[in-house]
MIROMAR-973670 format. One record per residue: y, z, x of N, C-alpha, C, O in turn. Coordinates in Angstrom, 1 decimal, padded with zeros to 4 digits, always signed. Layout:
BEGIN
(rec (Y Z X) (Y Z X) (Y Z X) (Y Z X))
...
end
This chain:
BEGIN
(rec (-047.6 -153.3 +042.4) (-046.9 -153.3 +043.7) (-047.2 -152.0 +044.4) (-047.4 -151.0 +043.7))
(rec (-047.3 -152.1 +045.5) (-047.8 -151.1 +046.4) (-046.5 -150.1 +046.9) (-045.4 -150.5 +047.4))
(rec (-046.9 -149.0 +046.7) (-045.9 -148.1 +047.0) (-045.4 -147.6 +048.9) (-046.0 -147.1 +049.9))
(rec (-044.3 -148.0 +048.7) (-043.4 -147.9 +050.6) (-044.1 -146.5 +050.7) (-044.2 -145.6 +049.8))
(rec (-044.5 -146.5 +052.2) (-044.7 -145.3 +053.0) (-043.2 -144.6 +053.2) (-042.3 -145.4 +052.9))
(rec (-042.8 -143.0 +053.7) (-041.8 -142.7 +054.1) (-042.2 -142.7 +055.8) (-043.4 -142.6 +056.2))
(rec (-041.2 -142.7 +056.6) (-041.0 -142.3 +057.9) (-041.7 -141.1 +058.0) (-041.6 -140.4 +057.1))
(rec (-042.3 -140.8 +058.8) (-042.9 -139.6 +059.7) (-042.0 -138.5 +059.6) (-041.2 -139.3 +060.1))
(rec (-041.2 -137.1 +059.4) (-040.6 -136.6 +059.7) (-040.9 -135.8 +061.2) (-041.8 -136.3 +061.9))
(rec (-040.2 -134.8 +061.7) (-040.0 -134.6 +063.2) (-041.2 -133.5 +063.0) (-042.1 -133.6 +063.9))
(rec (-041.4 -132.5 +061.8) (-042.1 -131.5 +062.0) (-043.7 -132.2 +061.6) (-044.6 -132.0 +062.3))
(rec (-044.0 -132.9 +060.5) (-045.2 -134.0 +060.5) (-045.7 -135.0 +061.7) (-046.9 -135.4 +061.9))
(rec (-044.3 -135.2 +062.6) (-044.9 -135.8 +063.8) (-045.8 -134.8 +064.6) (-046.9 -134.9 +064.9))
(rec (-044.7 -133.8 +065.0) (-045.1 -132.6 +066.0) (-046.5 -132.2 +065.3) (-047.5 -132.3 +066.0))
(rec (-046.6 -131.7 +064.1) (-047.9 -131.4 +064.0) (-049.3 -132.2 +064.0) (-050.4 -131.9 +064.3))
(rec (-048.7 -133.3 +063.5) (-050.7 -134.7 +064.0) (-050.4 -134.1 +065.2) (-051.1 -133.1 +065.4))
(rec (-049.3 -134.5 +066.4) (-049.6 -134.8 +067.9) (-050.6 -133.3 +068.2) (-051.7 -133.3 +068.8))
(rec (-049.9 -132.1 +067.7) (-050.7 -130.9 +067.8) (-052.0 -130.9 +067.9) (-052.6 -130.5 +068.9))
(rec (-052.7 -131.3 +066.5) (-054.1 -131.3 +065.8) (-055.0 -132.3 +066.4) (-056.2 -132.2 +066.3))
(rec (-054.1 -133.8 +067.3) (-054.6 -134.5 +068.1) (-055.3 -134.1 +069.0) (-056.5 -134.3 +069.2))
(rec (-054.0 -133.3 +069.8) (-054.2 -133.0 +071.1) (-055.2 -131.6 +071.3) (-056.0 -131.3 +072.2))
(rec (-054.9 -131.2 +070.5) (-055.6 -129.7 +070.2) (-055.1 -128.5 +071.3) (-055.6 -127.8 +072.2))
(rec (-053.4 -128.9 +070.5) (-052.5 -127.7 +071.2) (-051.5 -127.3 +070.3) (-051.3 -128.0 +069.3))
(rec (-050.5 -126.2 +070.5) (-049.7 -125.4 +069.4) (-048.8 -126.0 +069.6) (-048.4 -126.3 +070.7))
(rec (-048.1 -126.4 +067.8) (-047.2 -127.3 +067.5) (-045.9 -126.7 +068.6) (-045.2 -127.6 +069.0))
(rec (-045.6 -125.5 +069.0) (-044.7 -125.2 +070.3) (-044.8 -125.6 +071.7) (-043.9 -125.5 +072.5))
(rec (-046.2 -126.2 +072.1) (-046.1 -126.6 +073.1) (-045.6 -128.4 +073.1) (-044.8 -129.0 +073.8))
(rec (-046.5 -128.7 +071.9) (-046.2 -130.3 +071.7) (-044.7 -130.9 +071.3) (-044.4 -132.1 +071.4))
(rec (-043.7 -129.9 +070.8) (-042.8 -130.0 +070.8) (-041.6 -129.5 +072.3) (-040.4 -129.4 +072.3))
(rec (-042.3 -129.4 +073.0) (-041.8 -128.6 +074.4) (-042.2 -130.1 +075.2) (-041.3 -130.6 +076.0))
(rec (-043.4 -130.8 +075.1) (-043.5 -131.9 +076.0) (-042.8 -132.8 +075.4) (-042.2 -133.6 +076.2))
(rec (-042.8 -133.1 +074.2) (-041.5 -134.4 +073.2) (-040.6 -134.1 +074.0) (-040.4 -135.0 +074.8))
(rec (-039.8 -132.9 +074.0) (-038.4 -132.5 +074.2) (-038.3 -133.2 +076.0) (-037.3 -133.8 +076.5))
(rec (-039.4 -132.8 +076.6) (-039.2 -133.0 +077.6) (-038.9 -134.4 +078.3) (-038.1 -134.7 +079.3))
(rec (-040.0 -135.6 +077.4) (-040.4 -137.0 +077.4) (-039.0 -137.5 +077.2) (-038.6 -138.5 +077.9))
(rec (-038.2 -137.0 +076.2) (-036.8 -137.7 +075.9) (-035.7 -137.1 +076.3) (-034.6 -137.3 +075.9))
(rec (-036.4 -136.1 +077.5) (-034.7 -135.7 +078.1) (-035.1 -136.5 +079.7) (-034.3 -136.7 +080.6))
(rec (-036.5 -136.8 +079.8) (-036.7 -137.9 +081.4) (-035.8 -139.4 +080.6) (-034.9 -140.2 +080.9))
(rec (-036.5 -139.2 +079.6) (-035.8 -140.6 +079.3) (-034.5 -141.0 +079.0) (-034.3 -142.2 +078.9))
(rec (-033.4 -140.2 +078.7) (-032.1 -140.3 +079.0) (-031.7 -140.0 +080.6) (-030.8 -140.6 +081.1))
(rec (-032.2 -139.3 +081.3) (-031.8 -139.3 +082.6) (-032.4 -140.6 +083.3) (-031.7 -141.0 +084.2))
(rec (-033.6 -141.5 +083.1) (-033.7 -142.6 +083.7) (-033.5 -143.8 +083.0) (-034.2 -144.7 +083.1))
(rec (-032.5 -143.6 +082.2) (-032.7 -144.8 +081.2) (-031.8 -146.0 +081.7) (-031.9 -147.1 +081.1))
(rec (-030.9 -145.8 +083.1) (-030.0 -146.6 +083.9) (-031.3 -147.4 +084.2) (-031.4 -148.4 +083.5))
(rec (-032.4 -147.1 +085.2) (-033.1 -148.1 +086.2) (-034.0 -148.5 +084.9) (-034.6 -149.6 +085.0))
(rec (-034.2 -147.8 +083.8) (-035.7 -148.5 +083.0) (-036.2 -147.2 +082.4) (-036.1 -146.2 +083.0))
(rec (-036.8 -147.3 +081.2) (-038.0 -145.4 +081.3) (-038.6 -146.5 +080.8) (-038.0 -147.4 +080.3))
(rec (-040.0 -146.4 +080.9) (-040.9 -146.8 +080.4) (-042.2 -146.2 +079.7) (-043.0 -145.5 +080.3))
(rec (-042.2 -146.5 +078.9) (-043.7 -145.6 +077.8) (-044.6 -146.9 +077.7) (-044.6 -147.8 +076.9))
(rec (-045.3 -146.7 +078.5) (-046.8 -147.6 +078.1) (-047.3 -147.7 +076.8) (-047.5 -146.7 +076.0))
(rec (-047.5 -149.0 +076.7) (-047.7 -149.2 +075.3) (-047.1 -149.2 +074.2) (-047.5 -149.8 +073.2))
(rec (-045.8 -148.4 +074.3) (-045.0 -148.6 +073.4) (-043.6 -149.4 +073.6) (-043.2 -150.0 +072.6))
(rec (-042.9 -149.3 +074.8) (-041.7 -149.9 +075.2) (-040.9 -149.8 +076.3) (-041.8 -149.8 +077.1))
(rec (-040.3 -149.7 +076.6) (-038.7 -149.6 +077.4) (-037.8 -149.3 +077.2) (-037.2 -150.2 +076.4))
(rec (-036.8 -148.1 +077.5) (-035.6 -147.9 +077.0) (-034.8 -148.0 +078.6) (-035.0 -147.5 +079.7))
(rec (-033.8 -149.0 +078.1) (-033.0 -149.5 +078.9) (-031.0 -149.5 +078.9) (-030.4 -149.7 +077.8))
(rec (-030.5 -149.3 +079.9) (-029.1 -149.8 +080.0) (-027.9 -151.2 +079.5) (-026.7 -151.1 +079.9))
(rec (-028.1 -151.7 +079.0) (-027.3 -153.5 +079.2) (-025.7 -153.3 +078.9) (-025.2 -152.7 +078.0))
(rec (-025.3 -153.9 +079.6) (-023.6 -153.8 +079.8) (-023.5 -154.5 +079.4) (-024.5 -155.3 +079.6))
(rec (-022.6 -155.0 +078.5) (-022.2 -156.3 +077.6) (-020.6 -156.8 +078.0) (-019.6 -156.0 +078.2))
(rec (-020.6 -158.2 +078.2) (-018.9 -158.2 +078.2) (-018.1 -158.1 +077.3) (-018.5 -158.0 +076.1))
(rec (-016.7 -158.1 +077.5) (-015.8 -158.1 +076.7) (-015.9 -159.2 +075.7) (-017.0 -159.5 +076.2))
(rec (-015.7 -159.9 +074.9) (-015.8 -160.9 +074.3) (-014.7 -161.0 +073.0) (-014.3 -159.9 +072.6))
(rec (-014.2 -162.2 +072.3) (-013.9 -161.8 +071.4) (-014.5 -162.0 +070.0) (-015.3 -162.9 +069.8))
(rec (-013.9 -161.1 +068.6) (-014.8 -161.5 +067.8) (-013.8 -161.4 +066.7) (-012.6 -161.3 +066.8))
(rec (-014.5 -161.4 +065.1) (-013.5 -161.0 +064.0) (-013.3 -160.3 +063.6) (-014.3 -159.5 +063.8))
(rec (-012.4 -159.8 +062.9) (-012.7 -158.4 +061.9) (-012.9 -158.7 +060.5) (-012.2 -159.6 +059.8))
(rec (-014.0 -157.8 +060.0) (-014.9 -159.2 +058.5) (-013.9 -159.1 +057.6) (-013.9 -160.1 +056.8))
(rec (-012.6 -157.8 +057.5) (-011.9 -157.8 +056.5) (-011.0 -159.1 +056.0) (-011.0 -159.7 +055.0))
(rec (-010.3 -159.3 +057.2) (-008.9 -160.1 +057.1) (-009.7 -161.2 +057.8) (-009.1 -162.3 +057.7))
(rec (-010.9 -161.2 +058.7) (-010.6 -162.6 +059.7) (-009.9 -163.2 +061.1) (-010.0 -164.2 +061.8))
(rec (-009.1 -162.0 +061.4) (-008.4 -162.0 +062.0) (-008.9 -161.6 +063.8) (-009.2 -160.6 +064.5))
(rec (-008.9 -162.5 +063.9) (-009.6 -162.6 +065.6) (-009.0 -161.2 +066.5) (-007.8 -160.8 +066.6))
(rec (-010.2 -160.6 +067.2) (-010.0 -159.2 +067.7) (-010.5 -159.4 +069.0) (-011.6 -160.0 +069.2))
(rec (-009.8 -158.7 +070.0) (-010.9 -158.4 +071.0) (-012.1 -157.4 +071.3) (-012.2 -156.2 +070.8))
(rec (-013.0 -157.9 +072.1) (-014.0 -156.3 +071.7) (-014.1 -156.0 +073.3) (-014.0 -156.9 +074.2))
(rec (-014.1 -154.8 +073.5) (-014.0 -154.2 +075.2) (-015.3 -154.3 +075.7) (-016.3 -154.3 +075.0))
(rec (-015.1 -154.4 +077.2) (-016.4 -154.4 +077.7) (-017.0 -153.2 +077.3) (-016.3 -152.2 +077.2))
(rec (-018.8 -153.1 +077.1) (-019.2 -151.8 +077.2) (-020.8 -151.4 +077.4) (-021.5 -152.3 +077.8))
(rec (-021.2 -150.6 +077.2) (-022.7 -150.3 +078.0) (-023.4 -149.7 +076.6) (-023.1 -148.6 +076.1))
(rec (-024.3 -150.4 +076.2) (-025.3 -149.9 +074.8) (-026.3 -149.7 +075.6) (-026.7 -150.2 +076.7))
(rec (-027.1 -148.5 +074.6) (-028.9 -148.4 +075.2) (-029.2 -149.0 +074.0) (-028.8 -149.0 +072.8))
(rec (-030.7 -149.8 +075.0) (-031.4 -149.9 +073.9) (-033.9 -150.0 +074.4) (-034.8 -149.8 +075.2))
(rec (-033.7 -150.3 +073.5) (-035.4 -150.4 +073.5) (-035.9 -151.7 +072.9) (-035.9 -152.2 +071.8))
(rec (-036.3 -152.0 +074.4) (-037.3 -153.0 +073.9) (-039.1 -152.9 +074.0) (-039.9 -152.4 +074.9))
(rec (-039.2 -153.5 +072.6) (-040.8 -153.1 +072.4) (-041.7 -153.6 +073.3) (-041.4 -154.5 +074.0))
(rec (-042.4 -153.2 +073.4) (-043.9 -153.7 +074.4) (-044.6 -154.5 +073.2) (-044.7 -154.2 +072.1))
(rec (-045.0 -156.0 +074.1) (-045.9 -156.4 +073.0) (-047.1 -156.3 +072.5) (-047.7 -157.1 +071.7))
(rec (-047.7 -154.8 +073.1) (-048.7 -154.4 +072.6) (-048.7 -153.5 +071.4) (-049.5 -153.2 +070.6))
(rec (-047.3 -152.9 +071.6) (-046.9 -152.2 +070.1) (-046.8 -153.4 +068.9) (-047.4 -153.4 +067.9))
(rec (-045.9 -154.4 +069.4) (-045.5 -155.8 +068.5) (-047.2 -156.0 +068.1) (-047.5 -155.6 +067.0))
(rec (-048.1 -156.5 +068.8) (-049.4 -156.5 +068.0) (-050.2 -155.8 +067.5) (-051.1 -156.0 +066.7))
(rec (-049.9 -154.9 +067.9) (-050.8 -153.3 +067.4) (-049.9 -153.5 +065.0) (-050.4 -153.4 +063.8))
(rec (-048.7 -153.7 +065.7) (-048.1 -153.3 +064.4) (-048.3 -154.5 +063.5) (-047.9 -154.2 +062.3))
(rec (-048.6 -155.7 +063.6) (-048.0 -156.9 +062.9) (-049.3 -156.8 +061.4) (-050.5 -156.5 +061.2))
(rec (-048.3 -157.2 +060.5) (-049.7 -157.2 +059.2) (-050.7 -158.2 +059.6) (-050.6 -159.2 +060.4))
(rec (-051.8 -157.6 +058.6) (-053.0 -158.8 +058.7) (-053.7 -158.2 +060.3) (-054.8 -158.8 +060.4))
(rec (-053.6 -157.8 +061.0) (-054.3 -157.2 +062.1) (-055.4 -156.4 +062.6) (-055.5 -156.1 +063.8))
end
């Protein structure tokens, strides 16, 4: 059986992007920092990263639901989640057998 990869850590990302780009892991961590503070301030109308996805707004209604303990029917409040949806060129880029 084939042994699981771990996740990327933050300082293993910053440094490939570094060695990629062929700039110091302080500047490539200065433009990350920057990419994801546009992308919380535009993340109401859409941010979009080519190629990779969309991070978006969606307001959800109130609805009701259960609570898994007891069963016992609850309400849930209206409320506003972020989230990301993939581009389907990431979805193909990633799928096995590819």
């Amino acid at each position: 059986m084939a042994a699981t990869k771990k996740p990327m850590t933050q300082t293993q990302i910053m440094g490939e992007l570094a060695e990629r780009c062929d700039m110091k892991r302080k500047e490539v961590k200065q433009v990350v920092q920057e990419l994801v503070q546009m992308a919380y301030e535009n993340a109401d109308p859409g941010f979009k990263i080519p190629g990779l996805g969309k991070l978006v707004l969606v307001h959800r209604k109130a609805r009701m639901g259960r609570n898994p303990m007891t069963g016992e029917p609850i309400q849930i409040p209206a409320k506003t989640v972020l989230k990301f949806r993939i581009a389907k060129a990431a979805k193909e880029a990633c799928e096995p057998g590819k």
